[in-house]
N, C-alpha and C positions, 0 to 999 in steps of 0.2 A: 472329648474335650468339654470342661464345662461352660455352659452358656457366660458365665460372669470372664472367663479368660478370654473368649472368643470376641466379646464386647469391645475387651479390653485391648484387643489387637487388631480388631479393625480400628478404633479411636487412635491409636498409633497410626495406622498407615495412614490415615486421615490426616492426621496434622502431622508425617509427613510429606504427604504431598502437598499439602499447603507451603511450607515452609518451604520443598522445592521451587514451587511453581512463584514464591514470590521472590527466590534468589534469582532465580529465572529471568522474570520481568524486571529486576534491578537491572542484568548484566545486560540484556537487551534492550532496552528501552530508547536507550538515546542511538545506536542505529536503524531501528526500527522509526522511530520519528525521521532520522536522515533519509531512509529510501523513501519513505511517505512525501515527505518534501521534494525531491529530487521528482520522482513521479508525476506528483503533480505539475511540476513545474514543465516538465516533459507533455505532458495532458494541454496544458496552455498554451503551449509552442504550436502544438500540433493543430488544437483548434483555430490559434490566428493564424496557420499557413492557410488551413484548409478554410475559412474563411475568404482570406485575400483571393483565393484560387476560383473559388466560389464565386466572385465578386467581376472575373474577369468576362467573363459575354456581354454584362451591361458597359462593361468600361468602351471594351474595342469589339466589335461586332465578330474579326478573326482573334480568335484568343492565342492560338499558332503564332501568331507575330509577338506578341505581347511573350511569351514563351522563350522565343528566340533573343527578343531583347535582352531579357533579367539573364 
């Protein structure tokens, strides 16, 4: 194969996969931002529980009772 074809068909597969990879990121994009968001949001939950949680031995000396209450 001559060097000049061979050029010429990786430059093809090249800016096909460009052209994939940005149909790609169109079709994707806005669920991709949706899990992002959701996650995080999940990420925030979890650190104010475990904060609150955190926060119970200074509140009431037996945190057990405090447990049983909620």
């Amino acid at each position: 194969m001559e060097p000049r074809r061979l050029l010429f068909l990786a430059l093809v597969m090249v800016v096909y996969l460009c052209v994939g990879a940005a149909i790609f990121n169109a079709l994707e994009a806005d669920a991709e931002r949706d899990r992002k968001e959701e996650l995080e949001a999940q990420i925030n939950e979890f650190i104010g529980k475990a904060s609150a949680y955190s926060l119970l031995p200074t509140i009431h000396p037996n945190p057990e009772v405090l447990v049983l209450v909620k």
